[in-house]
Residue frames relative to the residue before (quaternion, step in Angstrom):
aa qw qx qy qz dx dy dz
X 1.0000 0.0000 0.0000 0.0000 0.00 0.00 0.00
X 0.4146 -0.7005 0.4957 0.3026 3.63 -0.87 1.02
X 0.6460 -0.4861 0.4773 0.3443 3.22 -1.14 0.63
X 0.7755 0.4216 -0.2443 0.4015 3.98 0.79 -0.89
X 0.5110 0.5949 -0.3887 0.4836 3.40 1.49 -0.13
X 0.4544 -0.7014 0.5076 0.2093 3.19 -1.54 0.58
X 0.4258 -0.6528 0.5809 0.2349 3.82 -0.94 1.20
X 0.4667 -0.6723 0.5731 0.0419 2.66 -1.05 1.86
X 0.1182 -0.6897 0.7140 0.0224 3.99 -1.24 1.30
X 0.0587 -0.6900 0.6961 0.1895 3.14 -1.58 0.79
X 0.4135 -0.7258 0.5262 0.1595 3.47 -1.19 0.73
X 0.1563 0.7914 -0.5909 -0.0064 3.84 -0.33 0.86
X 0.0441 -0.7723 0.6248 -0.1057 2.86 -1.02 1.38
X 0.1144 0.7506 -0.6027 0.2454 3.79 -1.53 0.40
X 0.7251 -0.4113 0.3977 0.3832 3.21 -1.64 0.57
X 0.8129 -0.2490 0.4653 0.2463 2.75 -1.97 0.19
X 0.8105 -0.1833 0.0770 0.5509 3.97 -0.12 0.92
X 0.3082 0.6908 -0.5989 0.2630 3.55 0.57 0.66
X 0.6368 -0.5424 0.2835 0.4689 3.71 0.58 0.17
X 0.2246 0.7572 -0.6117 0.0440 3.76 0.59 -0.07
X 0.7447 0.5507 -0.2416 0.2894 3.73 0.48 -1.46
X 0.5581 0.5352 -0.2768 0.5705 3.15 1.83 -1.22
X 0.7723 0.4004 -0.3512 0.3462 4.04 0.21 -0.65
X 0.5881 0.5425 -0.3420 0.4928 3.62 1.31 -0.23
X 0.6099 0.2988 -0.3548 0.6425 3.60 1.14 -0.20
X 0.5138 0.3962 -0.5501 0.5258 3.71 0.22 0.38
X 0.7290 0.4828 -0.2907 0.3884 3.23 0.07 -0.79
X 0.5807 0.6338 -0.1692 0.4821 3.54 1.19 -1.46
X 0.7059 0.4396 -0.1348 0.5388 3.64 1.29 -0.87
X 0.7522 0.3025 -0.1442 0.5673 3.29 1.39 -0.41
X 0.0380 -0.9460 0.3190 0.0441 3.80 0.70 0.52
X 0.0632 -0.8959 0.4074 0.1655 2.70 2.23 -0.93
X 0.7526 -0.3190 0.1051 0.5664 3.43 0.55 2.11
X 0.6616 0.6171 -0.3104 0.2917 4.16 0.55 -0.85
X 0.0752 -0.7260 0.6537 0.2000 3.35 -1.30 0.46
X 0.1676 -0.8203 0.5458 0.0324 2.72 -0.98 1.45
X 0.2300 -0.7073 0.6282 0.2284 3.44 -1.67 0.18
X 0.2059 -0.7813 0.5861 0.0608 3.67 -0.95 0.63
X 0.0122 0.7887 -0.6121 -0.0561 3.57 -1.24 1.34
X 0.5332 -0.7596 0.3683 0.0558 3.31 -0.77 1.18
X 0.1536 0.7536 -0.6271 -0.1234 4.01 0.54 -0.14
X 0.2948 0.7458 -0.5683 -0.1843 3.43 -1.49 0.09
X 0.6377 -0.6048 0.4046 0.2529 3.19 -1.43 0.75
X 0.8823 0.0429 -0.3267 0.3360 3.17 0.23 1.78
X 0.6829 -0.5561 0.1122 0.4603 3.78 -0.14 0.13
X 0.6484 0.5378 -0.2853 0.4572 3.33 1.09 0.00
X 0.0938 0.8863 -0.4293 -0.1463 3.59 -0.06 0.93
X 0.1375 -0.7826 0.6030 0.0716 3.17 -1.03 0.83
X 0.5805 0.5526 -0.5077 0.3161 3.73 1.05 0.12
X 0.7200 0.4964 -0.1888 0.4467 3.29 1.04 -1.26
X 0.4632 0.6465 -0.4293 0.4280 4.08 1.49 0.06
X 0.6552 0.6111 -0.2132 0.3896 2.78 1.34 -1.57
X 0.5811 0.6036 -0.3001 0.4559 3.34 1.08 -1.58
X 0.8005 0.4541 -0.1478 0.3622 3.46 0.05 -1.70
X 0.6370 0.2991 -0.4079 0.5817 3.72 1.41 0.24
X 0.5844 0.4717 -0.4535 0.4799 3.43 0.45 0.71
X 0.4007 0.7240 -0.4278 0.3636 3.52 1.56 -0.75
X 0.1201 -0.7340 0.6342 -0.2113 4.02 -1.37 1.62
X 0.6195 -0.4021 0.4990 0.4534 4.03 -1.24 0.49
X 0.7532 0.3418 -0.4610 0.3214 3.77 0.45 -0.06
X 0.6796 -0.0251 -0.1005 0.7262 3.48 0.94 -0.26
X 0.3849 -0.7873 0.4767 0.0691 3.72 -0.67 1.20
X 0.7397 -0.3455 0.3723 0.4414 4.02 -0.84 -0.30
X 0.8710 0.2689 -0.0531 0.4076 2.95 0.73 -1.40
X 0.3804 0.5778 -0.4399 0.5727 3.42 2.03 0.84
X 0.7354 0.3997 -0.2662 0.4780 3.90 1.06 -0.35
X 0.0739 -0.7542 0.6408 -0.1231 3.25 -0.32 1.70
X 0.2768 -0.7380 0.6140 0.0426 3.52 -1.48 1.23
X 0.1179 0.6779 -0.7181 -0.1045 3.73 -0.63 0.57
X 0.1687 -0.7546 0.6317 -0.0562 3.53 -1.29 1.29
X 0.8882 0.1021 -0.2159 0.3925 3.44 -1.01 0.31
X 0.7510 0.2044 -0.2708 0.5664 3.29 0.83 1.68
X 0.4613 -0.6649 0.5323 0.2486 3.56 -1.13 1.29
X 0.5329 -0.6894 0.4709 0.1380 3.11 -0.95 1.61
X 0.4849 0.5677 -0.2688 0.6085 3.67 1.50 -0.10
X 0.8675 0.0999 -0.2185 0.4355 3.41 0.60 -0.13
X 0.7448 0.1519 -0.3466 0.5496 3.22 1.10 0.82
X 0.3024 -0.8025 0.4962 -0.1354 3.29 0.62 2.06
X 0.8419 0.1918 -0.1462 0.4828 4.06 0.47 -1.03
X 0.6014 0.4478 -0.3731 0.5464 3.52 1.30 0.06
X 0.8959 -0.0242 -0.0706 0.4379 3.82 0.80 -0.08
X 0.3503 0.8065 -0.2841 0.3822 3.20 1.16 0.01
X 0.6640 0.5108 -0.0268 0.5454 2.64 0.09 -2.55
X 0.7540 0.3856 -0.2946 0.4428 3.76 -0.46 -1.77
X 0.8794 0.2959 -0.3572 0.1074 3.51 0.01 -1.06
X 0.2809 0.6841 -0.4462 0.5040 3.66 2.38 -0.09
X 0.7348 0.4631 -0.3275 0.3720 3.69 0.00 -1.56
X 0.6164 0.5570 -0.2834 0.4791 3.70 1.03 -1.00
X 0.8648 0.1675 -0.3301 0.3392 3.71 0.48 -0.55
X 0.4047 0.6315 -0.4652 0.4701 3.02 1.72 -0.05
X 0.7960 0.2473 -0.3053 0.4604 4.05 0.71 0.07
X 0.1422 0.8475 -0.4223 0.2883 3.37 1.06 1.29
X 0.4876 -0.6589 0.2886 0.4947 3.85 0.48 1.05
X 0.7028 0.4245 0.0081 0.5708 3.68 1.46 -0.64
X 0.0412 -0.8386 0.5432 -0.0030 3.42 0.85 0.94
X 0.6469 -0.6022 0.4462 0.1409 2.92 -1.26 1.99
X 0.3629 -0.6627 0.6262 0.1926 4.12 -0.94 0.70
X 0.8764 -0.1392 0.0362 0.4597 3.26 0.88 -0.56
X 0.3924 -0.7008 0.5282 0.2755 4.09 -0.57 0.42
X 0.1229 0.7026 -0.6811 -0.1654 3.08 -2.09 -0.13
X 0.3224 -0.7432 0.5845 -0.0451 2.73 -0.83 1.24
X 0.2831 -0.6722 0.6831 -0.0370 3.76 -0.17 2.17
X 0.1701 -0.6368 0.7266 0.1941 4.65 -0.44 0.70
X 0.2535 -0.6666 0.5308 0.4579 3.50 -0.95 -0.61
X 0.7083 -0.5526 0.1649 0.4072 3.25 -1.47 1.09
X 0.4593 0.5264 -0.4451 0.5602 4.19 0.89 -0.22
X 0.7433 0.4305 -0.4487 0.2465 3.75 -0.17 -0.25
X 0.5161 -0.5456 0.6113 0.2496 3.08 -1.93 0.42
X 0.2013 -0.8613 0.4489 0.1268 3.49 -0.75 0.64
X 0.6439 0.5075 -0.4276 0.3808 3.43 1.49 0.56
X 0.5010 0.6197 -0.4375 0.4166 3.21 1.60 0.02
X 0.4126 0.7792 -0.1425 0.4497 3.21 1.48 -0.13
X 0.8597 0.2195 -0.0220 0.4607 2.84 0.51 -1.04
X 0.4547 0.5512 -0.2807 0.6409 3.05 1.95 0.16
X 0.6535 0.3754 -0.3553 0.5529 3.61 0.63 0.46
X 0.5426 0.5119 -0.4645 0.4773 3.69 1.17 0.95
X 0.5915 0.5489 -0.3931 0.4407 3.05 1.46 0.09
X 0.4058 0.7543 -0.4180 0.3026 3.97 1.33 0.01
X 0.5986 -0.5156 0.4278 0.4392 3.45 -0.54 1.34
X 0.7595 0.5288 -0.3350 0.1771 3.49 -0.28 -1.42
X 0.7772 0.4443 0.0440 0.4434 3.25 1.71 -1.30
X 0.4786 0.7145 -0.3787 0.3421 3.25 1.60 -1.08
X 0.8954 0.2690 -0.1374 0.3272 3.52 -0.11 -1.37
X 0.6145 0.5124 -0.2313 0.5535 3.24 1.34 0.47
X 0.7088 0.2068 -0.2128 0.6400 4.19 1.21 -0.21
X 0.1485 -0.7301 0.6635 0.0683 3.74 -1.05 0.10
X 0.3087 -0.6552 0.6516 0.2254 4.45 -0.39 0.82
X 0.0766 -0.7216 0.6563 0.2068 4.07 -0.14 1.13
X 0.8629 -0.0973 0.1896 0.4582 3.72 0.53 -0.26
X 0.4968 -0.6285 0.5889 0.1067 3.43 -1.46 1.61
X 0.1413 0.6046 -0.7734 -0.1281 4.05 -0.80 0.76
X 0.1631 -0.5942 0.7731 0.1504 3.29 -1.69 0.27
X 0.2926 -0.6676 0.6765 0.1056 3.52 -1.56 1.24
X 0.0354 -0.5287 0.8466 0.0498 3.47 -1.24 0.78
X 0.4904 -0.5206 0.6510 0.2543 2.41 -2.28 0.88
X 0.4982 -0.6089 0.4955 0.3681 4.13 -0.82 0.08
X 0.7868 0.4036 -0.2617 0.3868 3.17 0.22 -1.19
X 0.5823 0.6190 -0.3847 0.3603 3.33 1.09 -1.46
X 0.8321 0.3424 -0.1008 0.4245 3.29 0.32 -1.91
X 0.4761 0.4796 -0.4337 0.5960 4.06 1.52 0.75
X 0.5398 0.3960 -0.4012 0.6251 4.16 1.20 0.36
X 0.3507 -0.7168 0.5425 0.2624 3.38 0.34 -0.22
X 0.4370 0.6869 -0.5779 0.0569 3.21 0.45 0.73
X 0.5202 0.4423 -0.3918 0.6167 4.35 1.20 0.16
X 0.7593 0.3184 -0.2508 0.5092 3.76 0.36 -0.07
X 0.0831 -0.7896 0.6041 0.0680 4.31 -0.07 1.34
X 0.5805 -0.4593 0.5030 0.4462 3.50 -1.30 0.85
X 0.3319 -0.6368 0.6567 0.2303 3.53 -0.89 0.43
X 0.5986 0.3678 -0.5376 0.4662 3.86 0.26 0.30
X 0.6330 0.4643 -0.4111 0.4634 3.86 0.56 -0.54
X 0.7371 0.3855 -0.3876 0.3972 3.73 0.68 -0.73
X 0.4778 0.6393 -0.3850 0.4635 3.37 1.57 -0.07
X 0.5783 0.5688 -0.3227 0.4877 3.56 0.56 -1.43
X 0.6832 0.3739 -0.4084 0.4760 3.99 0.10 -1.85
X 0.7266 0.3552 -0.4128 0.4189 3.50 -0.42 -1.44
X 0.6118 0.3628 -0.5122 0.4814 4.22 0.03 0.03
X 0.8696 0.1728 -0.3551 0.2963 3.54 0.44 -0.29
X 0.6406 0.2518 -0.2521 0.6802 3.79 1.16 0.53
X 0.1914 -0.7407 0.6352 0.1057 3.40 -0.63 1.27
X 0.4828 0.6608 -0.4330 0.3779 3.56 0.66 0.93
X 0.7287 0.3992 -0.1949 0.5212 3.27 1.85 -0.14
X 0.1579 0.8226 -0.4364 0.3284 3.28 0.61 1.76
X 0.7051 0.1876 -0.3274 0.6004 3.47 1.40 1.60
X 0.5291 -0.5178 0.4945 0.4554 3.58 -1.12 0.81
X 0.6067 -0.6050 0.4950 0.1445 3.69 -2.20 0.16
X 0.5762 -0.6531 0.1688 0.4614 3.12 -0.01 1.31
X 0.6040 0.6512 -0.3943 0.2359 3.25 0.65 -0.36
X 0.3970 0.7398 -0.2734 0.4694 2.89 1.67 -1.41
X 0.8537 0.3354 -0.0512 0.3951 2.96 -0.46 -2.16
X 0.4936 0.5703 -0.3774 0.5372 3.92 0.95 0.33
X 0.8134 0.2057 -0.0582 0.5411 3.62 0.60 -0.76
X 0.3920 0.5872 -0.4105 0.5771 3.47 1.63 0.64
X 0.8333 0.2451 -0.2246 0.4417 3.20 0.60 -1.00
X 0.5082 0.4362 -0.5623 0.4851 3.83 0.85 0.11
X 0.3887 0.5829 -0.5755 0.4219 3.91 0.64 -0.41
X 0.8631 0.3478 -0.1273 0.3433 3.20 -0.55 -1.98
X 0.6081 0.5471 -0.3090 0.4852 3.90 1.08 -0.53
X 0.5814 0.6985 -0.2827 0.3069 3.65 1.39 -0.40
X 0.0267 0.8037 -0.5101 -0.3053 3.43 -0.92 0.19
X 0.7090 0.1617 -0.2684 0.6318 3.74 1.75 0.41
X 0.0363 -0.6730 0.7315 0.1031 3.55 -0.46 0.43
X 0.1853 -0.5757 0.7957 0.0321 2.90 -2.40 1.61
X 0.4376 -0.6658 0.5852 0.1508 2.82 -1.99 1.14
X 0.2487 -0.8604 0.4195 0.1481 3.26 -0.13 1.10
X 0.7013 0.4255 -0.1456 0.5531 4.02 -0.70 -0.42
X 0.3614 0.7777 -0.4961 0.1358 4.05 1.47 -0.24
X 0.7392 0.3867 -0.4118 0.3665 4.01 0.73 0.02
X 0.4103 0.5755 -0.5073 0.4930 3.66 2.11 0.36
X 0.8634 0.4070 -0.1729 0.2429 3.92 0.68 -0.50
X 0.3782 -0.8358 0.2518 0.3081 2.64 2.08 -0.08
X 0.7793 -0.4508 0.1891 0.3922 3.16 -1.14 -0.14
X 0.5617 0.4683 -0.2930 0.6159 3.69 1.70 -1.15
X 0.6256 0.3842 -0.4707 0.4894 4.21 0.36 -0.62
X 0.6723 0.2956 -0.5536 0.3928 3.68 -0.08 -0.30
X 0.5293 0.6872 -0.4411 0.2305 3.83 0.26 -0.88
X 0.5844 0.6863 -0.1292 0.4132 2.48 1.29 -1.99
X 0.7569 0.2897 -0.2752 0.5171 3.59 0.05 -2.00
X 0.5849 0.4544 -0.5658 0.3623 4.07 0.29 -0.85
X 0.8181 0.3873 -0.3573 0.2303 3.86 0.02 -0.62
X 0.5064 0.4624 -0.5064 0.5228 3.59 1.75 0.13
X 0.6619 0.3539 -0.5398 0.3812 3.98 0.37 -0.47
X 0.4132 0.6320 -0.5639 0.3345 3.80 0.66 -0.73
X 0.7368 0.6059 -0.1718 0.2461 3.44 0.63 -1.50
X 0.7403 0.3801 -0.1005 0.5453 3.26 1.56 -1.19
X 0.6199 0.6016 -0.3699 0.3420 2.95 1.28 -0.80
X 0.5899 -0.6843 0.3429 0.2573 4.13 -1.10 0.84
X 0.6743 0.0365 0.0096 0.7375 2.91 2.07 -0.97
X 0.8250 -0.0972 0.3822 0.4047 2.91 -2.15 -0.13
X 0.1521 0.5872 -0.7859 0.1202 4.28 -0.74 0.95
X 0.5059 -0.5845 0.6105 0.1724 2.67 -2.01 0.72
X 0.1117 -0.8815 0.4569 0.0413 3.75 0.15 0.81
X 0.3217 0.8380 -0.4405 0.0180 3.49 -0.34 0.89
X 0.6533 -0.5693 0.4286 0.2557 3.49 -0.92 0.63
X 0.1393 -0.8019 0.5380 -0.2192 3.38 -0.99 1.54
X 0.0065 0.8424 -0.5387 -0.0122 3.63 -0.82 0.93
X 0.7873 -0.1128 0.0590 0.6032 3.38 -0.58 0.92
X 0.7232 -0.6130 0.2301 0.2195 3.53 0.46 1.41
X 0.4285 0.5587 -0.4938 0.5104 3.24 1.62 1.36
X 0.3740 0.5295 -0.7280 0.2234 3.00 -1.56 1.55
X 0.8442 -0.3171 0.2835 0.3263 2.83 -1.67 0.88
X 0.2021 -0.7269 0.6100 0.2421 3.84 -0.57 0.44
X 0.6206 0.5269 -0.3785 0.4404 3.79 0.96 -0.33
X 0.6787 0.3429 -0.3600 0.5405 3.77 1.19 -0.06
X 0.7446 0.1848 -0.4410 0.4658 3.44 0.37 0.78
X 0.7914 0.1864 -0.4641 0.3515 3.75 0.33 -0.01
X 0.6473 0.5011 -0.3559 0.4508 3.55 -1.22 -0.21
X 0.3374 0.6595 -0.5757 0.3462 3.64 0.92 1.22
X 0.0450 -0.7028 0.6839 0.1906 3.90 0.91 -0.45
X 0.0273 0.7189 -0.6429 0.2628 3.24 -0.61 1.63
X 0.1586 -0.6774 0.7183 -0.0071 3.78 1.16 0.09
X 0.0351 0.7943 -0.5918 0.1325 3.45 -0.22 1.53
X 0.4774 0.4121 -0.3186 0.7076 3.95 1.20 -1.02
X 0.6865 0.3101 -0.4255 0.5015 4.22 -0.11 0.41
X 0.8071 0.3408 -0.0429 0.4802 3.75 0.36 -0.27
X 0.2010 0.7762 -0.5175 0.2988 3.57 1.65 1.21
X 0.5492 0.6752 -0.3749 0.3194 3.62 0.65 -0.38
X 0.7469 0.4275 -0.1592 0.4838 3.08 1.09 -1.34
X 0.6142 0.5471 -0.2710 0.5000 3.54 1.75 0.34
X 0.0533 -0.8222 0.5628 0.0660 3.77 0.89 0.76
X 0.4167 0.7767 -0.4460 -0.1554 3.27 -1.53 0.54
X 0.7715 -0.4431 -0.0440 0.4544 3.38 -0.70 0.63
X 0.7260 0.4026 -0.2313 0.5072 3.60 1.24 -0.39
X 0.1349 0.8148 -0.5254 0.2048 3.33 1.40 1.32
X 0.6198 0.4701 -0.2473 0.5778 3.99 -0.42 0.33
X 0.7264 0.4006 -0.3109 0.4640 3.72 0.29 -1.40
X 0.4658 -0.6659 0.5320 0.2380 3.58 -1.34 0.67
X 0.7169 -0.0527 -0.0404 0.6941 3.65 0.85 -0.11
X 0.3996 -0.7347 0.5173 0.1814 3.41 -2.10 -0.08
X 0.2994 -0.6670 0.6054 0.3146 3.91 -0.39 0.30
X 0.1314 -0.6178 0.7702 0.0884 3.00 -2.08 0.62
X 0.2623 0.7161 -0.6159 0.1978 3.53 0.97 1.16
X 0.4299 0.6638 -0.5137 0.3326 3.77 1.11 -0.02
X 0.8145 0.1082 -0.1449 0.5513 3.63 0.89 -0.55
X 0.3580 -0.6712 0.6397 0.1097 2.99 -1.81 0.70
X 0.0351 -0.7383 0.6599 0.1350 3.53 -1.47 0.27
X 0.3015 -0.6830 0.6621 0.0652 3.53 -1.85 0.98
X 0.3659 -0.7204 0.5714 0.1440 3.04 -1.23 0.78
X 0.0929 -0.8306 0.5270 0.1541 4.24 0.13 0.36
X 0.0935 -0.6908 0.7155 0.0465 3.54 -0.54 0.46
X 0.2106 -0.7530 0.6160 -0.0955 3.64 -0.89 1.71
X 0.4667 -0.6318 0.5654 0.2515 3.25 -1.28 0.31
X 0.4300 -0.5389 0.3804 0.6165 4.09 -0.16 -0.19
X 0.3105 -0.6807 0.6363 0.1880 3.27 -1.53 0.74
X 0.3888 -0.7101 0.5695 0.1421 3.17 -1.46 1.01
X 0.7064 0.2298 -0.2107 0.6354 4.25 1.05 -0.44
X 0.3216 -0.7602 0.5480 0.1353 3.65 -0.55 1.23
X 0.7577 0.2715 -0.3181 0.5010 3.38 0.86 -0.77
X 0.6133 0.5224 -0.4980 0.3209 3.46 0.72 0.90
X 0.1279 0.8540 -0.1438 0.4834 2.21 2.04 0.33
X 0.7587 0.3930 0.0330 0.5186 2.99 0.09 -2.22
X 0.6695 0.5048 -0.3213 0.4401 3.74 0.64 -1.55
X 0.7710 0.3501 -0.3910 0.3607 3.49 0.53 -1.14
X 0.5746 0.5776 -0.4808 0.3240 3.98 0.83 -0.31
X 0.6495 0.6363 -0.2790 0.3089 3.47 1.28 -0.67
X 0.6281 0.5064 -0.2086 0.5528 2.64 1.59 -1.09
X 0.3932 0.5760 -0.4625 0.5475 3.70 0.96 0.29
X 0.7659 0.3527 -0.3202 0.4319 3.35 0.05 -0.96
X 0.5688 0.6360 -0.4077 0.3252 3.23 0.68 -1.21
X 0.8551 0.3460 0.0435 0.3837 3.14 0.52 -2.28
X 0.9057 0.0588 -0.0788 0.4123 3.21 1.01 -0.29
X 0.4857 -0.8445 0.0325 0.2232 2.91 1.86 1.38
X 0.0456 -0.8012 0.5810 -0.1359 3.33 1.54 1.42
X 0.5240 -0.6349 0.5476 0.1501 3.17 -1.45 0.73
X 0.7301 0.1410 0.3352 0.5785 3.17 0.78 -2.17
X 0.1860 0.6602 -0.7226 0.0867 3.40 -0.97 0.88
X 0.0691 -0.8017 0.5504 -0.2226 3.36 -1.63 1.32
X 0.5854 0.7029 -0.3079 0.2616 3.29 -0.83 1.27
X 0.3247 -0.6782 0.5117 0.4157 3.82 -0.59 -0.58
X 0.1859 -0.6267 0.7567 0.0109 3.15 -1.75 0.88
X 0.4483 -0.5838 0.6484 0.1943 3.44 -1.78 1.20
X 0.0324 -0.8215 0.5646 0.0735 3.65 -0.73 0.75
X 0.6031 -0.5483 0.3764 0.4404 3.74 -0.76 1.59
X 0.7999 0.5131 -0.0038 0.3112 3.30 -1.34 0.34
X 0.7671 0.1744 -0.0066 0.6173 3.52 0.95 -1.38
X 0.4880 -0.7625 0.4229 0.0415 3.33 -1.42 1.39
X 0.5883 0.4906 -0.1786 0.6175 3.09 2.36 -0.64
X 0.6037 -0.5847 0.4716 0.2670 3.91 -1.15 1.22
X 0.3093 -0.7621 0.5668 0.0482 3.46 -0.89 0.31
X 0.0160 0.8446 -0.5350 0.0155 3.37 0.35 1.52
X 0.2589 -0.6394 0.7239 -0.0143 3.55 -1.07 1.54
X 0.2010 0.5271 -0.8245 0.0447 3.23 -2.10 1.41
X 0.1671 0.8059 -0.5637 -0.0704 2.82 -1.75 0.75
X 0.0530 0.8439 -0.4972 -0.1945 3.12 -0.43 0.44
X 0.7858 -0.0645 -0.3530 0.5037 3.43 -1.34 1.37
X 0.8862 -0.0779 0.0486 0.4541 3.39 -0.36 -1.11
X 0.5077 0.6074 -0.4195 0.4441 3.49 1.36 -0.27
X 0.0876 0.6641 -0.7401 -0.0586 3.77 -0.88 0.40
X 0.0181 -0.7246 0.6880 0.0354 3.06 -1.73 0.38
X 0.0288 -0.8158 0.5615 -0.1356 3.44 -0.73 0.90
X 0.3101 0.6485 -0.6884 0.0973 3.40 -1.03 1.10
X 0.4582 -0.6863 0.4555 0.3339 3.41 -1.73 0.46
X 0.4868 -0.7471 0.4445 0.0854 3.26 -1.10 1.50
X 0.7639 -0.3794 0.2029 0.4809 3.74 0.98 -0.87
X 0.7324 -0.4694 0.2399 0.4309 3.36 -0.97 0.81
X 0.6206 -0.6327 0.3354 0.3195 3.18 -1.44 0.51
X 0.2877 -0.8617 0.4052 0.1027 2.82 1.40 -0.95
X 0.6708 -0.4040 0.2235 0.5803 4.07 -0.66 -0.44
X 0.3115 0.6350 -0.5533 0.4400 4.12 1.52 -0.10
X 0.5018 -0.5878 0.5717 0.2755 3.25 -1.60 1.11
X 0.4174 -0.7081 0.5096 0.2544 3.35 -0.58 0.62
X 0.0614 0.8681 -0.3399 0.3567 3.87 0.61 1.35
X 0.1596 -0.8556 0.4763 0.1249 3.35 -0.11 0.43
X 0.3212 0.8275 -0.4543 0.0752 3.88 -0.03 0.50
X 0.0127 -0.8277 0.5569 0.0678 3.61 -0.84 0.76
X 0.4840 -0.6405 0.5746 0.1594 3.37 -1.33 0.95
X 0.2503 0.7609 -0.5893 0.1059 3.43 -0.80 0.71
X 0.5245 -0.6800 0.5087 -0.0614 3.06 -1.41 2.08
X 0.3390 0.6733 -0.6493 0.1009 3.53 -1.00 0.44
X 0.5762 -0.4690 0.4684 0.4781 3.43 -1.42 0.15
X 0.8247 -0.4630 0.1576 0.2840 2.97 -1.91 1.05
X 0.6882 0.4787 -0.2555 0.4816 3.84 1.04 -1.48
X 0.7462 0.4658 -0.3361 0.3365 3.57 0.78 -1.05
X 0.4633 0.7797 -0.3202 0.2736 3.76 1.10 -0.26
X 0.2603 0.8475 -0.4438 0.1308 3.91 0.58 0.40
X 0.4535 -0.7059 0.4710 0.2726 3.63 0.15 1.61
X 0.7875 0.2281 -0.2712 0.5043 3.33 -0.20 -1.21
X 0.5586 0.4967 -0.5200 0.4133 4.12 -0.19 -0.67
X 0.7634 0.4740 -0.3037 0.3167 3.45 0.71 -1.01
X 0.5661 0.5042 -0.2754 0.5911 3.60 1.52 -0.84
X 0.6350 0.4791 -0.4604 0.3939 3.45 0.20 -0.32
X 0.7651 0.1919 -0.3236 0.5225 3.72 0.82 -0.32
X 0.7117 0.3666 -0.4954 0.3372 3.19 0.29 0.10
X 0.8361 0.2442 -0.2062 0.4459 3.99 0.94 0.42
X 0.1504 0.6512 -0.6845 0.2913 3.50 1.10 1.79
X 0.8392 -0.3314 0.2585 0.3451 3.20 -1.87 0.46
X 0.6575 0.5294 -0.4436 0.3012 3.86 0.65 -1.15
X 0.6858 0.5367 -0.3150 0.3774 3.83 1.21 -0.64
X 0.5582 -0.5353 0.4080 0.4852 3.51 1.35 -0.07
X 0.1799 0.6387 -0.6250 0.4113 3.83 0.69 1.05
């Protein structure tokens, strides 16, 4: 690559656990000849995407090519971290063939892409292309896509409901901001759940997307990067709901930080995050847990009722600490309601 050419970024973005982390280490494992660099946003102080990243981290895209920005959407603080941290790997002694950019799952991805247009960056980076993950199953339940006769029916009875729910309108716009969307989780939904989810994004989507089905974050790396899509050139064709508005709020959701004690019954573990979702409609739950007994960390994801948990690798010089991040929209969030189930006596409290 010529020094004067511009390093090509792909932007992956998506819901809440739709698989983003899992396809960048697919991808990370497959470089196809590339060095890559990898920036991380998440949606609160505790990171656990970019740990993950950085023990997978190889001579093609090293440690110090995987950069985490954490307690704050990289969309809304563009000149305080943004800006600095592109300019930073783009002068890496080893200049990076190609970026990814992991949004976190709460972001908007055209505000985003409007910040490739910054003097500082323009003539020197180039967005080859937007993937958006859907989950399959999730979005084959309809649970980002209301029957439009029921949202008809409410707004006839409560003229106070006169806009989809943020959620909606979160995963509307990575739809419309897309230029391939993968169906992630495609052997949890089967053959009728993918149909299904292809015909609600068909729906949202602005145009024609290529839509394709994805398992544990294998696909081809040659069908999603290297699209030169000059995306920050081509914002029109990306409608989204906070067109007009100069910036966006993510006061719709809240995150908590739990500090645990070591737990002695993982899957009670597991039961009590579900039962979050169940009961008190967590979105996202995330993290590591010390487990009585066991010398190896305990990485927890879940998202609504699915949890999954296995132990990834010694602790090692990591305090040996237990802490989990957990997401929900703004009303449903209730520190203490939330500690109370995730640290009664059965977990080793």
């Amino acid at each position: 690559m010529s020094d004067l050419s511009k390093i090509p970024v792909t932007v992956i973005t998506g819901f809440l656990g739709a698989g983003k982390t899992t396809l960048i280490r697919h991808l990370m494992l497959n470089p196809q000849g590339k060095r890559l660099a990898v920036l991380v946003n998440e949606f609160g102080t505790v990171g656990v995407d970019g740990d993950i990243l950085k023990s997978c981290a190889d001579e093609n895209c090293p440690a110090e090519n995987i950069v985490e920005l954490a307690n704050g959407c990289i969309c809304c603080t563009v000149a305080d971290d943004f800006i600095p941290t592109i300019e930073a790997l783009m002068a890496l002694p080893q200049r990076p063939d190609h970026i990814l950019i992991e949004t976190s799952g709460l972001a908007l991805p055209k505000p985003l892409l409007k910040a490739f247009d910054w003097p500082a960056i323009r003539s020197r980076i180039t967005v080859d292309g937007v993937i958006a993950l859907a989950d399959a199953e999730a979005v084959a339940a309809g649970r980002f896509a209301p029957d439009v006769d029921a949202v008809q029916a409410q707004r006839e009875a409560d003229e106070s409901i006169d806009h989809e729910t943020p959620l909606s309108e979160v995963f509307e716009d990575q739809i419309a901001c897309a230029d391939i969307v993968l169906l992630s989780k495609a052997d949890l939904a089967g053959d009728a759940g993918l149909a299904a989810a292809r015909a609600v994004i068909e729906a949202e989507a602005p145009r024609k997307l290529p839509i394709l089905p994805m398992e544990e974050g294998r696909i081809d790396p040659a069908v999603i990067l290297g699209l030169g899509a000059a995306a920050e050139d081509d914002l029109a064709a990306r409608p989204s709901h906070h067109d007009g508005h100069d910036d966006h709020e993510h006061d719709d959701f809240d995150t908590v930080v739990i500090d645990l004690p070591e737990v002695a019954d993982p899957e009670a573990l597991k039961a009590a995050i579900a039962r979050l979702a169940r009961e008190q409609n967590i979105l996202r739950v995330k993290g590591y847990v010390a487990v009585t007994g066991k010398p190896m960390r305990l990485l927890v994801q879940a998202v609504g009722e699915r949890v999954r948990a296995q132990f990834d690798r010694p602790w090692g010089e990591t305090p040996r600490a237990s802490k989990l991040v957990v997401i929900g929209e703004h009303d449903d969030v209730d520190p203490a309601a939330i500690r109370a189930v995730l640290v009664p006596e059965t977990l080793g409290a």
